[in-house]
C-alpha positions in Angstrom: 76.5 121.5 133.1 73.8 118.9 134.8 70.2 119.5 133.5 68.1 120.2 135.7 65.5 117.5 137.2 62.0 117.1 135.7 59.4 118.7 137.9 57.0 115.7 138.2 54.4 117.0 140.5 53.0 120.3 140.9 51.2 121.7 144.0 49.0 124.7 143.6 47.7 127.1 146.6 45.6 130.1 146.5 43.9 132.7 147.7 40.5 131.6 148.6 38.2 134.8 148.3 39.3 135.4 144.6 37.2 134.1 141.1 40.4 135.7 139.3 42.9 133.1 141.2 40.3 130.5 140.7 40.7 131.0 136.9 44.4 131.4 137.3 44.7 128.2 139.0 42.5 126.1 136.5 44.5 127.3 133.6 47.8 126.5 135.3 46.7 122.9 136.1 45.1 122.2 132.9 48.4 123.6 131.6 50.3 121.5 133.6 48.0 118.4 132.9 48.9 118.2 129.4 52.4 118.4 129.5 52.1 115.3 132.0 52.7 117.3 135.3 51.0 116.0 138.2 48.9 118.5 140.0 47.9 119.1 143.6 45.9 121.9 145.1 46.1 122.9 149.0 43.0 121.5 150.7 41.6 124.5 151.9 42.3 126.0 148.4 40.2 123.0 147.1 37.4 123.9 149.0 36.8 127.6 148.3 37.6 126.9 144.1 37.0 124.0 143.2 33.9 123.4 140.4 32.5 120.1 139.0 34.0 120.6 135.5 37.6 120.6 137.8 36.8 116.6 137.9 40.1 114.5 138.0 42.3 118.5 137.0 44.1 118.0 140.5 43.9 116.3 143.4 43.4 117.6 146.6 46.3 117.6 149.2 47.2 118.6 153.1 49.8 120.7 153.3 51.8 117.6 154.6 51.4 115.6 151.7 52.5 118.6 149.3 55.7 118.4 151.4 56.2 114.5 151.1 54.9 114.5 147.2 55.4 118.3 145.0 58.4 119.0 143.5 57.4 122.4 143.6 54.7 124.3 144.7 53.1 127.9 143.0 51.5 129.9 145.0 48.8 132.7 143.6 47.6 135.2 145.1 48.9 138.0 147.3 51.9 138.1 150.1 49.6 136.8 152.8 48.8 133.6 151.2 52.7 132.9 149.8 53.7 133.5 153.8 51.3 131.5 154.6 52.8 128.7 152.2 56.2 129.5 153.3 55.8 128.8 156.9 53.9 125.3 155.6 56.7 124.4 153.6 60.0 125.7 155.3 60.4 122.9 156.9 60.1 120.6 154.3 62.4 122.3 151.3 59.5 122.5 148.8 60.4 125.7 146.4 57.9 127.9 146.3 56.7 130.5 143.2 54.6 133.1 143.9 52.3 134.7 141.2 51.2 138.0 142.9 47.8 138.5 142.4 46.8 140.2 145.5 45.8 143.7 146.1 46.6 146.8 148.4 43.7 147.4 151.1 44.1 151.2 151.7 
């Protein structure tokens, strides 16, 4: 059986609105970080989460250049944002992970 290939770089996307996903997404990059992952974070994602103490965590990317560079990309937050991804990134192959973190408006 062929091993599987390292996953070299790491693009992270989520839902904007949320200090929970922030959270979630600093702990996944720092936890990506050390194990010598390179990170990205969606752009717009960058924007709405980002703090100073997030210096040099990940870098920000365009949805284009997580399709040229990520190996794979996690998305967190609810099924808005990972069809929101998926339409980004059909076209391009990434694999996407979702981590549902969303809730139900009633």
């Amino acid at each position: 059986m062929q091993a599987a290939p390292a996953l070299r770089t790491i693009a992270l996307i989520g839902k904007y609105h949320s200090l929970e996903v922030a959270e979630s997404l600093r702990l996944l990059a720092r936890y990506l970080r050390e194990r010598g992952v390179g990170v990205l974070i969606e752009a717009e994602t960058a924007q709405h989460v980002a703090a100073p103490t997030d210096d040099g965590l990940w870098l920000a990317a365009s949805f284009e250049v997580i399709g040229a560079q990520a190996d794979l990309a996690i998305v967190v937050g609810g099924d808005g944002t990972m069809l929101h991804a998926a339409r980004c990134l059909a076209r391009v192959g990434v694999p996407l992970v979702g981590v549902n973190q969303g809730g139900l408006v009633s």
